[in-house]
C-alpha positions as CSV (number, residue, x, y, z in Angstrom):
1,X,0.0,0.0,0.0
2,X,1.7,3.2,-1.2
3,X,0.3,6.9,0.2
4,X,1.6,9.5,-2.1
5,X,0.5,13.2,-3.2
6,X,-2.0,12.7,-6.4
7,X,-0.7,13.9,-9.6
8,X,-2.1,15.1,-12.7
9,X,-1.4,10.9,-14.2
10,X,-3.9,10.1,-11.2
11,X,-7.0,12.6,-12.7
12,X,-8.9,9.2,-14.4
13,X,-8.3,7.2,-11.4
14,X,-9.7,10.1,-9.2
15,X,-12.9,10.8,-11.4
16,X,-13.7,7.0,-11.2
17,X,-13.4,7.1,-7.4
18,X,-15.4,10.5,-7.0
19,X,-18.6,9.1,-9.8
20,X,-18.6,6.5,-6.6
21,X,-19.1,9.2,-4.2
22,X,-21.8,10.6,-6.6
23,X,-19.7,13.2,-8.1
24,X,-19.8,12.8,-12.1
25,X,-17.3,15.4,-13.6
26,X,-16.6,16.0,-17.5
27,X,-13.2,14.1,-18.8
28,X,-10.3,16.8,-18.2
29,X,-12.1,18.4,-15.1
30,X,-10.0,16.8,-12.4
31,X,-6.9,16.9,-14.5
32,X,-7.4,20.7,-13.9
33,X,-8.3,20.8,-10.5
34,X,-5.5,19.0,-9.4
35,X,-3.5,21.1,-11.4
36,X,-5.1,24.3,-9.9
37,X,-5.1,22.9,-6.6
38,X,-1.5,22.0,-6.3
39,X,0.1,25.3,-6.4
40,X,-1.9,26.2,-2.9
41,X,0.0,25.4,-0.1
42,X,-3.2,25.0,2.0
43,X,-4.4,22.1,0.5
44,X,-3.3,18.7,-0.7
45,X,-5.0,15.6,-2.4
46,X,-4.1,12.7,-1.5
47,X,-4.2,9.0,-3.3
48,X,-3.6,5.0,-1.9
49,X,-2.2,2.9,-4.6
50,X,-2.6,-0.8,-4.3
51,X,-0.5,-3.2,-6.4
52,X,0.0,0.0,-8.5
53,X,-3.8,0.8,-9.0
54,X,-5.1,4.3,-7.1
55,X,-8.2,2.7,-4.9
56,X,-8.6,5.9,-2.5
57,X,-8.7,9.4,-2.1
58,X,-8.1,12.1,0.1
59,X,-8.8,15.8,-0.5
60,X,-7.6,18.0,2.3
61,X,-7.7,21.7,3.1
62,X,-5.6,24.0,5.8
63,X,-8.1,26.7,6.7
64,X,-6.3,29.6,8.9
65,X,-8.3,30.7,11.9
66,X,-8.6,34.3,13.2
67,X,-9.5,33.6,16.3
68,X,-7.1,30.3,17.1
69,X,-3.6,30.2,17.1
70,X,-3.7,26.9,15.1
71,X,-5.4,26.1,12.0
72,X,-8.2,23.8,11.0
73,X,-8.0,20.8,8.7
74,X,-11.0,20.0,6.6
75,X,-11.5,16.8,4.2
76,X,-13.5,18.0,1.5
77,X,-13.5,14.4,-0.5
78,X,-12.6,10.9,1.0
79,X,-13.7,7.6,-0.7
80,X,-12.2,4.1,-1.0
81,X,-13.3,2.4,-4.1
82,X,-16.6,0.2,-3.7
83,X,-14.6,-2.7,-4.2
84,X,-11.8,-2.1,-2.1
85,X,-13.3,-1.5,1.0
86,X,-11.7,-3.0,4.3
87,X,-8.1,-3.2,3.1
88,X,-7.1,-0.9,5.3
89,X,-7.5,1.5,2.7
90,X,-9.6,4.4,4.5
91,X,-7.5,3.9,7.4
92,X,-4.3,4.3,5.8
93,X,-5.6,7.6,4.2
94,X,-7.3,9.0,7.2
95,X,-3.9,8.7,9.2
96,X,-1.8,10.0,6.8
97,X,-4.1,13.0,6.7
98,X,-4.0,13.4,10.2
99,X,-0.2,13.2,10.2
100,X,-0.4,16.2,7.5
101,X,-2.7,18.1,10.1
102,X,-0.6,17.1,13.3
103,X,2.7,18.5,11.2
104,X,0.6,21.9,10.3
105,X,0.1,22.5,14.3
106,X,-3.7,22.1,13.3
107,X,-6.4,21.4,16.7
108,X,-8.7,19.5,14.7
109,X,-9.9,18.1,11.4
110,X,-13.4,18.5,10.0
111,X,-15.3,15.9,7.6
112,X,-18.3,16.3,6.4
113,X,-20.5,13.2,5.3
114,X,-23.7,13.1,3.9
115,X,-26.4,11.8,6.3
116,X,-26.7,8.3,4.0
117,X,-23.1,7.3,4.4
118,X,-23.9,5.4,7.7
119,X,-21.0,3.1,6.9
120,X,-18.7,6.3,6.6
121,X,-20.4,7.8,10.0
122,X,-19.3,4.4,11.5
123,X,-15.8,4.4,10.2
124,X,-15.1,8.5,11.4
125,X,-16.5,7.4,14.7
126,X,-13.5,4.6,14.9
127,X,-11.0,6.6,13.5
128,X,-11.7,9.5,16.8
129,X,-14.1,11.7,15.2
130,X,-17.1,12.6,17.1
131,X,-20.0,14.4,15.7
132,X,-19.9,17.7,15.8
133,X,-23.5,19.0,14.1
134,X,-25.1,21.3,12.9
135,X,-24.0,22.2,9.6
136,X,-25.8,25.6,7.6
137,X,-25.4,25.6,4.0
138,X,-26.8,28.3,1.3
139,X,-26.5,27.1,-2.5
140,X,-25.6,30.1,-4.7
C-alpha cells in the first residue's frame, strides 16, 4: 500500500473514485483541479495505490483561523473504491491525513458526510471523530 501526493497521471483514477461518491465530472475536469489545486499550499489531495492501482482518495484543506492560534483541517472528499473496502485503505488515508494536520500544528480536522453514508459515520466514529453538528449551508 503506497500513500503519495495525487498527480495530474492520477486525474482518471480520481474521477472513477469521486462518480462513486456521486460526483460525475466531465473528462479533463479533475486533470485541472488538481492542477489548480496543487500550487496552494493550504491544500493537498491525497491518493492510496494498491498493487499500482489508485483505490482511494483524500482531499484535504488548511483553513487559517482568526480567532485560534492553530489552524483547521477539513476533508473536503474521501472515498475508498466500492470494491476495495476494508483493506485498510480508508484507514491508511485518514492517518496520513492526520499526520499532515498534526505537522501543520492544526487542533482539529473536519469531515463532512452526507447523512446516507452510515457506513462512513461508522468508520469516522472509529478513526476518533465525534459528531460535531449542525451544519448551515446556502447554494448560490
Amino acid at each position: 500500500m503506497n500513500i503519495r501526493k495525487a498527480e495530474h497521471k492520477d486525474a482518471s483514477a480520481i474521477r472513477i473514485l469521486m462518480e462513486q461518491l456521486g460526483y460525475p465530472t466531465e473528462e479533463g475536469f479533475i486533470a485541472k483541479k488538481l492542477i489548480d489545486l496543487s500550487k496552494s499550499s493550504d491544500h493537498c489531495d491525497l491518493v492510496c495505490e494498491l498493487e499500482g492501482k489508485v483505490l482511494g482518495f483524500l482531499s484535504l484543506h488548511f483553513i487559517p483561523q482568526i480567532a485560534f492560534e492553530a489552524d483547521y483541517a477539513v476533508i473536503s472528499y474521501f472515498v475508498v473504491d466500492d470494491n476495495s473496502r476494508r483493506l485498510g485503505i480508508g484507514k491508511a488515508l485518514e492517518e496520513r491525513c492526520t499526520a499532515l494536520a498534526i505537522e501543520r500544528k492544526c487542533k482539529r480536522i473536519m469531515v463532512h458526510s452526507n447523512a446516507r453514508r452510515t457506513d462512513a459515520h461508522r468508520f469516522y466514529l472509529r478513526q476518533g471523530f465525534v459528531e460535531y453538528p449542525k451544519d448551515f449551508v446556502k447554494f448560490l
